[in-house]
DSSP file (Angstrom, degrees, kcal/mol; ACC not computed):
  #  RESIDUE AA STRUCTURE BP1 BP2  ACC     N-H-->O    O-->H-N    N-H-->O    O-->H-N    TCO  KAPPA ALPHA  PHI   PSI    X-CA   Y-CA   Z-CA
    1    1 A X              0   0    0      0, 0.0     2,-0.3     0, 0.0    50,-0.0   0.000 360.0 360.0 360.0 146.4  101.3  288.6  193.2
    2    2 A X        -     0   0    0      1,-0.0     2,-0.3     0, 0.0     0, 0.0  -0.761 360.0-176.1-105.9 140.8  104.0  289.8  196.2
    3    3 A X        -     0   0    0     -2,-0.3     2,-0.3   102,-0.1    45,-0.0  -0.552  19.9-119.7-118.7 168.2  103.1  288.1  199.3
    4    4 A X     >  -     0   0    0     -2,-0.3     4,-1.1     0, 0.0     0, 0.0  -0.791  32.7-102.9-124.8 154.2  105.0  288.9  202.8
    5    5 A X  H  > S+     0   0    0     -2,-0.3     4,-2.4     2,-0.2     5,-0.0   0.457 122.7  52.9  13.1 -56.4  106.7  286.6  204.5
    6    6 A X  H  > S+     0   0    0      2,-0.3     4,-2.5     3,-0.1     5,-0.2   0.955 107.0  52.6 -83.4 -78.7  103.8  286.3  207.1
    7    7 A X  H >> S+     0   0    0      1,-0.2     4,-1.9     2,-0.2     3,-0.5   0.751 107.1  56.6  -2.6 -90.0  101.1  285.6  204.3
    8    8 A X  H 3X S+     0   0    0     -4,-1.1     4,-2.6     2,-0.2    -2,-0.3   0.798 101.0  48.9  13.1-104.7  103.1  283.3  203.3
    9    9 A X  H 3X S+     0   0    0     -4,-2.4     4,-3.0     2,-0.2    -1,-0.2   0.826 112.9  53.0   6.3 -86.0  103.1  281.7  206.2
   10   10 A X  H <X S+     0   0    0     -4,-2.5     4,-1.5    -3,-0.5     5,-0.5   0.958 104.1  53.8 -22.3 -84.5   99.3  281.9  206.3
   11   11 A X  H >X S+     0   0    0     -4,-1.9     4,-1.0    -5,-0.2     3,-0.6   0.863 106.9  46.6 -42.8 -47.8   98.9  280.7  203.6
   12   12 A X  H >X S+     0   0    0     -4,-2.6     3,-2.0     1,-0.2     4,-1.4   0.994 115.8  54.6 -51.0 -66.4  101.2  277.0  204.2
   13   13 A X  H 3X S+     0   0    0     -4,-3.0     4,-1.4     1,-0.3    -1,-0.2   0.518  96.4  51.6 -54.6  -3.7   99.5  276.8  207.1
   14   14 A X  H <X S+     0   0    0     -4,-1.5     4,-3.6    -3,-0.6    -1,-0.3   0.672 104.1  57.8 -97.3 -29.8   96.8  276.9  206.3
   15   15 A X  H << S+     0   0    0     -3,-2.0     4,-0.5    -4,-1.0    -2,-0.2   0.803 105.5  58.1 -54.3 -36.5   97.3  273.9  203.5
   16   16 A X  H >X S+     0   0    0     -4,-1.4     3,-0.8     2,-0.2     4,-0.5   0.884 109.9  43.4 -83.2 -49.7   98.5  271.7  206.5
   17   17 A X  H ><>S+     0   0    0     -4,-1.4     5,-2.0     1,-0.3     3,-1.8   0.946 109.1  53.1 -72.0 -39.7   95.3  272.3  208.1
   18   18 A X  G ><5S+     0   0    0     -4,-3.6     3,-0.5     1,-0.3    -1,-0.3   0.792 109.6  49.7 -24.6 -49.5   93.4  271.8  205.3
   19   19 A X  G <45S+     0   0    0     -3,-0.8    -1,-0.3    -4,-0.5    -2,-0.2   0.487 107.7  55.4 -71.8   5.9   95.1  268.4  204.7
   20   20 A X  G <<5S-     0   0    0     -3,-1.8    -1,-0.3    -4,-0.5    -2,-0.1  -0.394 127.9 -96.2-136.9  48.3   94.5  267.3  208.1
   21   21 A X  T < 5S+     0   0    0     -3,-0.5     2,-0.5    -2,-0.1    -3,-0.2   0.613  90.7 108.0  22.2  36.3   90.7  267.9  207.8
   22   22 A X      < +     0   0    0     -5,-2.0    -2,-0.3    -6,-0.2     3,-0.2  -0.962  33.3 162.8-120.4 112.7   90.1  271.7  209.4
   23   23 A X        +     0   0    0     -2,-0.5    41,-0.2     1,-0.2    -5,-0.2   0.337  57.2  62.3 -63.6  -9.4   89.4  273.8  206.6
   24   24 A X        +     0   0    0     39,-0.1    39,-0.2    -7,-0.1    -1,-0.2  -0.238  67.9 171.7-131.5  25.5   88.1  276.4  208.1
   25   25 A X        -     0   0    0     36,-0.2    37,-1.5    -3,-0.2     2,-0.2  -0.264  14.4-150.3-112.8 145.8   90.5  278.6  210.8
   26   26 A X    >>  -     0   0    0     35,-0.3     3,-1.2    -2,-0.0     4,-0.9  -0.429  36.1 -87.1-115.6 148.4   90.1  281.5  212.5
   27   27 A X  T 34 S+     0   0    0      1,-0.2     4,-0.5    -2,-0.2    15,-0.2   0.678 121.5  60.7 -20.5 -30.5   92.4  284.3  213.9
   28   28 A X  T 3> S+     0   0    0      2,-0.2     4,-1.6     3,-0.1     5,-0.3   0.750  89.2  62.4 -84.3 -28.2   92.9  282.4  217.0
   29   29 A X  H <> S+     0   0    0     -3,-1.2     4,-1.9     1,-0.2    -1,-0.1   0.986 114.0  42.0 -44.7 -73.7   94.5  279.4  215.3
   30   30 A X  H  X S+     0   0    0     -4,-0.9     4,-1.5     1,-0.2     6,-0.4   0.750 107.6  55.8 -44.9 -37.5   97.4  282.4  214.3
   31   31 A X  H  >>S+     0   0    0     -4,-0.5     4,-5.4     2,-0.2     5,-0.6   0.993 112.4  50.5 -66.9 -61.1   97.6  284.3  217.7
   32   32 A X  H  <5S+     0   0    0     -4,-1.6    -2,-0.2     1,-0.2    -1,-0.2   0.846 112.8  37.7 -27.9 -73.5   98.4  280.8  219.1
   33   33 A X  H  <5S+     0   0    0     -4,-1.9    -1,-0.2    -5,-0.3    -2,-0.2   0.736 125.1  33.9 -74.9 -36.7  101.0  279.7  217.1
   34   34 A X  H  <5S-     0   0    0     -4,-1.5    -1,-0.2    -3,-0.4    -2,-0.2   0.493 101.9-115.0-113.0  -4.5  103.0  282.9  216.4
   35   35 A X  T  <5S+     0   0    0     -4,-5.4     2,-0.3    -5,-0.3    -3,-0.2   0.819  71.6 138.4 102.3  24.1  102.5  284.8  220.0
   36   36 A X      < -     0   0    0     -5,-0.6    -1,-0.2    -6,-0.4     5,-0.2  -0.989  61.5 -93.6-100.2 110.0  100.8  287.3  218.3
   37   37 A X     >  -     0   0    0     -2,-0.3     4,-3.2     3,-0.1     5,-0.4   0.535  29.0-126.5 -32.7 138.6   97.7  289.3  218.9
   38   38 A X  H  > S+     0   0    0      1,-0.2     4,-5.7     2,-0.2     5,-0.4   0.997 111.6  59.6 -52.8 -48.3   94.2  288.1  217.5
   39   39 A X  H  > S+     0   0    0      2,-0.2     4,-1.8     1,-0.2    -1,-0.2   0.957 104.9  46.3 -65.5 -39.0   93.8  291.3  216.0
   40   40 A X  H  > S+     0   0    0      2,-0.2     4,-1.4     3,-0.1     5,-0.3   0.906 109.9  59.3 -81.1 -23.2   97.0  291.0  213.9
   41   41 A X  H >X S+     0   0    0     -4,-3.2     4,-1.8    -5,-0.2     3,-0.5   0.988 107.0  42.8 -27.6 -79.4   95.9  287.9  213.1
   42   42 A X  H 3X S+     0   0    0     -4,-5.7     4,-3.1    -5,-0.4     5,-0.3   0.807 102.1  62.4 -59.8 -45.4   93.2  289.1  211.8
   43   43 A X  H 3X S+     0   0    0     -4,-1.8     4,-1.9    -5,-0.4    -1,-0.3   0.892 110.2  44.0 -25.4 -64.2   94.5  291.8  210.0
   44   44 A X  H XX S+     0   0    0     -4,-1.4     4,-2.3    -3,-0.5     3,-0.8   0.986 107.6  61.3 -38.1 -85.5   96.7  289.3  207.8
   45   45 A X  H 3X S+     0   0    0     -4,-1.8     4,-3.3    -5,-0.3     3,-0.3   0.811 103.4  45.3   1.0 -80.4   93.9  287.5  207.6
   46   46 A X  H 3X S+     0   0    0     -4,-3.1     4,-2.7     1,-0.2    -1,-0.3   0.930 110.5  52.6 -52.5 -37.4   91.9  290.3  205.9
   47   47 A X  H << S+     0   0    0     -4,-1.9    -1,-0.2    -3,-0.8    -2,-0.2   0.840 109.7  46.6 -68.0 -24.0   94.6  291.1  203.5
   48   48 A X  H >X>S+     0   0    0     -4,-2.3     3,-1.5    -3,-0.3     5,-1.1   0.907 113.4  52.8 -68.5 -70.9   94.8  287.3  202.3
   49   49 A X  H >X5S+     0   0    0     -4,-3.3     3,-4.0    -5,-0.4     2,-2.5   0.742 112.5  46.8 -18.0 -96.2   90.7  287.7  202.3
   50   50 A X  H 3<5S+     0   0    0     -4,-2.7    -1,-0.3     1,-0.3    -2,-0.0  -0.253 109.0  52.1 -53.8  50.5   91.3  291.1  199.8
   51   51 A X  H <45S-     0   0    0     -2,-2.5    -1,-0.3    -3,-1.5    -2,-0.2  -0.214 111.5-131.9-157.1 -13.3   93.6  289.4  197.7
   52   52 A X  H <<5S+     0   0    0     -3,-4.0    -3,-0.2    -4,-0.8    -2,-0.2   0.979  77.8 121.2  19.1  79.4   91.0  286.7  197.4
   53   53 A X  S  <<S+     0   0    0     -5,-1.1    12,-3.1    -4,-1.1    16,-0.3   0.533  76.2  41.5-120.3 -25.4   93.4  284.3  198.1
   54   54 A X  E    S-A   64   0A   0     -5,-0.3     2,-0.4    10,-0.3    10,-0.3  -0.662  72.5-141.5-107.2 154.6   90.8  283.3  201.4
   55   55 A X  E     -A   63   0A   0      8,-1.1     8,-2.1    -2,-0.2     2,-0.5  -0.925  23.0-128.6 -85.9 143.0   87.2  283.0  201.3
   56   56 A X  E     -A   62   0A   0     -2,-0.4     2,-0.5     6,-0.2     6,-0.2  -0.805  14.5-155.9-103.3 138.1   85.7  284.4  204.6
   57   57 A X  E >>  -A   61   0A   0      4,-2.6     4,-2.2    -2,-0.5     3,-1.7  -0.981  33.9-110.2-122.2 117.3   83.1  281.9  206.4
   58   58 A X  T 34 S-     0   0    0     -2,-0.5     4,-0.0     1,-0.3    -2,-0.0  -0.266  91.1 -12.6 -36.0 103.3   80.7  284.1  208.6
   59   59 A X  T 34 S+     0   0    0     -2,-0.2    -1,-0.3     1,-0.1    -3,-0.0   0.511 129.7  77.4  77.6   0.8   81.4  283.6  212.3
   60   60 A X  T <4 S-     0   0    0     -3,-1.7     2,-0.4     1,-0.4    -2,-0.2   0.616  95.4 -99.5-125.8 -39.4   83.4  280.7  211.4
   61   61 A X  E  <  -A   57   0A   0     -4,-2.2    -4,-2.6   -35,-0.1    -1,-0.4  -0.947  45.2 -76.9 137.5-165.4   87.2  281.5  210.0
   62   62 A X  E     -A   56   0A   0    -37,-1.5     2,-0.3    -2,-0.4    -6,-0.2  -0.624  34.0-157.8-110.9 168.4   88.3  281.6  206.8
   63   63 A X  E     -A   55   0A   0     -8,-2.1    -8,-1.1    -2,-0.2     2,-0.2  -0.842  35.5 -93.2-140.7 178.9   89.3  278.6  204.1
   64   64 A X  E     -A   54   0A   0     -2,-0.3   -10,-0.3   -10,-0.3     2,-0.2  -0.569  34.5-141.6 -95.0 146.3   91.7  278.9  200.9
   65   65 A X     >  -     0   0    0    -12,-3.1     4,-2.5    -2,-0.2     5,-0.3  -0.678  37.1 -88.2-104.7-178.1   90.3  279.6  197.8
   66   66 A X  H  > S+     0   0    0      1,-0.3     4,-1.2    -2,-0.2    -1,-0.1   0.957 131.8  41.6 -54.2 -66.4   91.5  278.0  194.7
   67   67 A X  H  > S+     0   0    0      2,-0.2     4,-0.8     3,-0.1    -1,-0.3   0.836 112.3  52.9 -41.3 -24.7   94.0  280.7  194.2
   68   68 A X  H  > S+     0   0    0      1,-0.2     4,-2.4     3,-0.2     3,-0.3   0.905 115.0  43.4 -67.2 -79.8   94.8  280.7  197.7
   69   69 A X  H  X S+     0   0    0     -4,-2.5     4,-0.9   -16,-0.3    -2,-0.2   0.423 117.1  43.7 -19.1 -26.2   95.4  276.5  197.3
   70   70 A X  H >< S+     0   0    0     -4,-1.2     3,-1.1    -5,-0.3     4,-0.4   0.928 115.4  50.3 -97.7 -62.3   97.3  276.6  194.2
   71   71 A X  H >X S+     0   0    0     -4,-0.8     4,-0.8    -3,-0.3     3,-0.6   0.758 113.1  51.8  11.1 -68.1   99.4  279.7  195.7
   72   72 A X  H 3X S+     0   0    0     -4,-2.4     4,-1.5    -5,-0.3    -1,-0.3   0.930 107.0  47.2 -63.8 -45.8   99.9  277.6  198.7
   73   73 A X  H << S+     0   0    0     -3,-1.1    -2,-0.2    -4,-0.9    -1,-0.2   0.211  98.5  60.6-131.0  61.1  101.1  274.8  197.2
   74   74 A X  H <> S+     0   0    0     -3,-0.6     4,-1.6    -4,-0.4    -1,-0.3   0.274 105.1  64.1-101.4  -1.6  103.8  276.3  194.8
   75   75 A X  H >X S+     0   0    0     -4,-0.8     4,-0.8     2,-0.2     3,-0.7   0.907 106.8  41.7 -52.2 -81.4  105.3  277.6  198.6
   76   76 A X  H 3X S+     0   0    0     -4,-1.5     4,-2.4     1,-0.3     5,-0.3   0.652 117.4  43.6 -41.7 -51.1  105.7  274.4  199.4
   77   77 A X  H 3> S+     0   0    0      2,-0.2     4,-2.2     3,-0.2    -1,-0.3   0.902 115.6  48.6 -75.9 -62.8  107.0  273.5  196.2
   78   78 A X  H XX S+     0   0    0     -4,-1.6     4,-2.4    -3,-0.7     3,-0.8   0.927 119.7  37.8   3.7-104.3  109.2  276.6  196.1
   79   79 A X  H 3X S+     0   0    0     -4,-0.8     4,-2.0     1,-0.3     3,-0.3   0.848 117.7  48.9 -45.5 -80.4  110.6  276.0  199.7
   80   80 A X  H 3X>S+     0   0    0     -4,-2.4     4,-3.0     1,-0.3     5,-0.5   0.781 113.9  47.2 -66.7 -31.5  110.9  271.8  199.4
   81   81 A X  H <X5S+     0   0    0     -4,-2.2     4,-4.0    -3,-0.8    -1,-0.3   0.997 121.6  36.6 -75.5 -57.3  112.8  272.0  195.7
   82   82 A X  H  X5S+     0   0    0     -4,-2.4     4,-0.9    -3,-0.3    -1,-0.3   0.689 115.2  58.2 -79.2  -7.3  115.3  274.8  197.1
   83   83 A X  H >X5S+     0   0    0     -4,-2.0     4,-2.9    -5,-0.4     3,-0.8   0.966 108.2  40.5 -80.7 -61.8  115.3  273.0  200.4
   84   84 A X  H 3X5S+     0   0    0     -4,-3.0     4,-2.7     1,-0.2     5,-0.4   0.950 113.4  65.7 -64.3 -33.8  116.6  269.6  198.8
   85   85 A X  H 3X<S+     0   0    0     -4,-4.0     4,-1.4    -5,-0.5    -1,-0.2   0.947 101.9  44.5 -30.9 -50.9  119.1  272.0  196.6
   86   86 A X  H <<>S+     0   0    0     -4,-0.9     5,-2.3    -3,-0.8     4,-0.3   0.843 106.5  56.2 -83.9 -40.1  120.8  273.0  199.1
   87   87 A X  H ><5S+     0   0    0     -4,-2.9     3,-0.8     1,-0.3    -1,-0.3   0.875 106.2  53.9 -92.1   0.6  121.3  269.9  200.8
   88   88 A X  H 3<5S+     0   0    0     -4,-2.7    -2,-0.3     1,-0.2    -1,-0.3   0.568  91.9  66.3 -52.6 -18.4  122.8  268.4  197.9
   89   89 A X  T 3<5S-     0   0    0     -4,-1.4    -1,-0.2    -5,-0.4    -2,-0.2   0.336 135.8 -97.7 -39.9 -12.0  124.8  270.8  197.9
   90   90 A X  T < 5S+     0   0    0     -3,-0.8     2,-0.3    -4,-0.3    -3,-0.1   0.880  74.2 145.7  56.2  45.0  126.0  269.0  201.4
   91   91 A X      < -     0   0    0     -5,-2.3    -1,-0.3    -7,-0.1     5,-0.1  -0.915  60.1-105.5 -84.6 134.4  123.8  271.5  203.8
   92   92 A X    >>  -     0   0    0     -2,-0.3     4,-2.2     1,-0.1     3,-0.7  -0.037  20.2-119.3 -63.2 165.5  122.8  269.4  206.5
   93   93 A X  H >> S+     0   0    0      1,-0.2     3,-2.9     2,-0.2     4,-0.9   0.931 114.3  59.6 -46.3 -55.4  119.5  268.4  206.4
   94   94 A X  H 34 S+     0   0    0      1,-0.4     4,-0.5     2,-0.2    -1,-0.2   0.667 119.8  30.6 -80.3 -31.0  118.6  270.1  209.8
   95   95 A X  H <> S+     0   0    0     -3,-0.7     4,-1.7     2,-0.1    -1,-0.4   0.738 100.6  79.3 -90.7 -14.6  119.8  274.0  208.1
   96   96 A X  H <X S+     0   0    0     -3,-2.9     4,-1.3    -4,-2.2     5,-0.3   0.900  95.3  41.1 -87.5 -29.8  118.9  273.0  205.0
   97   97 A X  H >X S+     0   0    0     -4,-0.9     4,-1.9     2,-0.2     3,-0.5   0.954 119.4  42.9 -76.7 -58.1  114.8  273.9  206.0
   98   98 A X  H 3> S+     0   0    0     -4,-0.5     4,-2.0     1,-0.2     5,-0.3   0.996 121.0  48.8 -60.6 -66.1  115.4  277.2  208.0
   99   99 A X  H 3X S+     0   0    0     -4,-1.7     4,-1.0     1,-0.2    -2,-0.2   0.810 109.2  49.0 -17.0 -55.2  118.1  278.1  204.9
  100  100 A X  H <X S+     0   0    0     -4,-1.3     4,-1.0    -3,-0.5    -1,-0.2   0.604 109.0  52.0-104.1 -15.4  116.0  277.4  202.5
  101  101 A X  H  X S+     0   0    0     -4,-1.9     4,-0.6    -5,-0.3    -2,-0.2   0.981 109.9  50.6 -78.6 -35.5  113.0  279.6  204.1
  102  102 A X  H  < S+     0   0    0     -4,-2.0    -2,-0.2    -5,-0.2     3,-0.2   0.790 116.3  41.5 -53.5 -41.5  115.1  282.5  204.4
  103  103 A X  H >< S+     0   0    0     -4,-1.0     3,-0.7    -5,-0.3    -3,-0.1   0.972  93.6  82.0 -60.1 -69.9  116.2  282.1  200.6
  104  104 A X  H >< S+     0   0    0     -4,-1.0     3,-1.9     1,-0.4    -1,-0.1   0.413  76.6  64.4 -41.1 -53.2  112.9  281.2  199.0
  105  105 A X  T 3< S+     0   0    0     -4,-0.6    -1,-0.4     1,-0.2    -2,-0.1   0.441 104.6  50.5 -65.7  23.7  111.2  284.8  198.6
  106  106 A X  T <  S+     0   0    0     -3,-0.7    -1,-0.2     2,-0.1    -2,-0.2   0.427  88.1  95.9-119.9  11.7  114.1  285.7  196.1
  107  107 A X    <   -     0   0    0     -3,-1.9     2,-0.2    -4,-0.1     3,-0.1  -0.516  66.1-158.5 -82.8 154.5  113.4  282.3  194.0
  108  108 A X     >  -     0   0    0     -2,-0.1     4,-1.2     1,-0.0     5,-0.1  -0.462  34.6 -96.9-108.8-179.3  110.8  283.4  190.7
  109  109 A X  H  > S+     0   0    0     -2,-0.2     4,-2.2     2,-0.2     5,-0.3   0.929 124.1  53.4 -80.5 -55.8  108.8  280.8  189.2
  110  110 A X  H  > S+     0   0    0      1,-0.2     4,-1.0     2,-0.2    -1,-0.2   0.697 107.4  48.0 -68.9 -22.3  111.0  280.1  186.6
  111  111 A X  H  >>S+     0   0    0      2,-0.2     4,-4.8     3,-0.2     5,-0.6   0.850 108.4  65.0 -63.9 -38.1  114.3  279.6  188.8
  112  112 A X  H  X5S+     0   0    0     -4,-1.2     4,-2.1     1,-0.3    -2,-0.2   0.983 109.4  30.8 -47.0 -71.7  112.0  277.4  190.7
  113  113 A X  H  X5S+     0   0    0     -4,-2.2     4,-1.3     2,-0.2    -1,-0.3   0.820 117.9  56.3 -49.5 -39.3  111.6  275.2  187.9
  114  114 A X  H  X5S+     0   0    0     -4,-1.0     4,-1.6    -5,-0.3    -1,-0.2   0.950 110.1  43.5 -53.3 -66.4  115.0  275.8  186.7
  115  115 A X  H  X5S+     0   0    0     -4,-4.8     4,-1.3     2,-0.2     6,-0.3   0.772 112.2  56.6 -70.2 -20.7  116.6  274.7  190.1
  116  116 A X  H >XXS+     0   0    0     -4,-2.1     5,-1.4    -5,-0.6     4,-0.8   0.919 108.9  52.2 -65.4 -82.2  113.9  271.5  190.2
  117  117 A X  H ><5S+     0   0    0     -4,-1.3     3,-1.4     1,-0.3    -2,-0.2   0.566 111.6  37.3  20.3 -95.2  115.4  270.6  186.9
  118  118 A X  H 3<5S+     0   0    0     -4,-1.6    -1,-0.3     1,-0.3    -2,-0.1   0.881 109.4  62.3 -49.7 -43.6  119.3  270.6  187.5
  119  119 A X  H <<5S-     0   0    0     -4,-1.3    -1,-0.3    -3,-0.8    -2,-0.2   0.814 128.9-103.5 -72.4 -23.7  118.8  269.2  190.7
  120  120 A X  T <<5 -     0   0    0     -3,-1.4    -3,-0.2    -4,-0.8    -1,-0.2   0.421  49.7 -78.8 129.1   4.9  117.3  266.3  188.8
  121  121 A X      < -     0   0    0     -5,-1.4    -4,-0.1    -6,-0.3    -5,-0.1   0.891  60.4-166.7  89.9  35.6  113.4  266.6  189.2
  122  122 A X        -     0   0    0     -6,-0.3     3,-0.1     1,-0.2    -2,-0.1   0.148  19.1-153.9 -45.1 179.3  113.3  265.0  192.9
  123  123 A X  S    S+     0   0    0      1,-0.3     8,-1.8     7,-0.1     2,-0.3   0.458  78.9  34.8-126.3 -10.0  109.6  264.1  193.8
  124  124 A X  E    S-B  130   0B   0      6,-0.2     2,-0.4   -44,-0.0    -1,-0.3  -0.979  76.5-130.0-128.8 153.3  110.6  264.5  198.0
  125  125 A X  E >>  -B  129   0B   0      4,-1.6     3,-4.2     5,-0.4     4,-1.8  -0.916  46.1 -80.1-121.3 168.2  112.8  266.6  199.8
  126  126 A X  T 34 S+     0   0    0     -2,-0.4    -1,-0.1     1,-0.3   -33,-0.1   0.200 129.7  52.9 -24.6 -49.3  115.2  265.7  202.2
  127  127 A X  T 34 S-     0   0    0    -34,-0.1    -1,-0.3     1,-0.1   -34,-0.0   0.616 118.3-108.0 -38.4 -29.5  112.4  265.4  205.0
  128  128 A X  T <4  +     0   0    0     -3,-4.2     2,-0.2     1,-0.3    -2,-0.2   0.664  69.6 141.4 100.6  14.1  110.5  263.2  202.9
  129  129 A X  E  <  -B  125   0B   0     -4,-1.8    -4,-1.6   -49,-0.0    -1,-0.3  -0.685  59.8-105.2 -95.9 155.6  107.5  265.4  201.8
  130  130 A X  E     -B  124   0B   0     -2,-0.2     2,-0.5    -6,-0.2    -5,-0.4  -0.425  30.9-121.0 -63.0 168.7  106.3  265.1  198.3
  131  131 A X        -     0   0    0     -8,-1.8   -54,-0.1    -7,-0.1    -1,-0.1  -0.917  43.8-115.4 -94.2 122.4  107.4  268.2  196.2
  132  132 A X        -     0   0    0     -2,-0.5     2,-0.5   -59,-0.2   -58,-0.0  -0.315  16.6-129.6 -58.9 142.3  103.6  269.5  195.1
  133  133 A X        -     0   0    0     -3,-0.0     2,-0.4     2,-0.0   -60,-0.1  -0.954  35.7-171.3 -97.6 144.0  102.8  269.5  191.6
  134  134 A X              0   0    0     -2,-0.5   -60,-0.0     1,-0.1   -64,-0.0  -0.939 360.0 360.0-140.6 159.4  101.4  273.0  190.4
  135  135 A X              0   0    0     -2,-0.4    -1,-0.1     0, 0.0   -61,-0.0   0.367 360.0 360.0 -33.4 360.0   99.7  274.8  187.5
């Protein structure tokens, strides 16, 4: 499934809140944080929804569904494996996360794995966050 960039987005964040006990977030969460109108918020929002990657909670926000959750975290997984690549490669830590977001959508699942692999199977990357296992 093709994501944007923004989705994306959507989606991680929404993974962090999840971990952090708010499941549940709304349009405003998004306007907030990226300086963007509620109504494109919400617009993403819907498209995640029709993708049924979200479940929609009446009057309340949205949550991840299981595809949304698994989805979410091969990003992370995605992003932290090519993240630690690169700084073995001897980018500093501090590019290697902005680098390795810019990179990420041209990664497939199977380079993903591929590049986990050579690099030697970490289980964190450079920051120190686990690398997710996924399906």
């Amino acid at each position: 499934m093709r994501l944007s960039r923004r989705e994306s987005e959507y989606l991680k964040e929404m993974l962090k809140l999840e971990e952090r006990g708010i499941p549940v977030v709304g349009p405003s969460h998004f306007s907030s944080i990226y300086g963007i109108s509620r109504a494109s918020a919400q617009r993403v929002l819907n498209d995640l929804h029709s993708k049924n990657l979200l479940v929609h909670h009446r009057r309340k926000g949205y949550s991840l569904s299981d595809e949304g959750r698994t989805i979410a975290l091969y990003l992370f997984r995605r992003h932290r494996i090519l993240e630690y690549a690169l700084w073995k490669a001897g980018v500093p830590v501090s590019d290697a996360c902005e680098l390795a977001a810019r990179m990420e959508s041209a990664l497939t699942r199977e380079d993903t794995e591929r590049l986990w692999c050579v690099v030697g199977r970490p289980m964190r990357c450079p920051c120190g966050h686990i690398i997710p296992e996924v399906e």
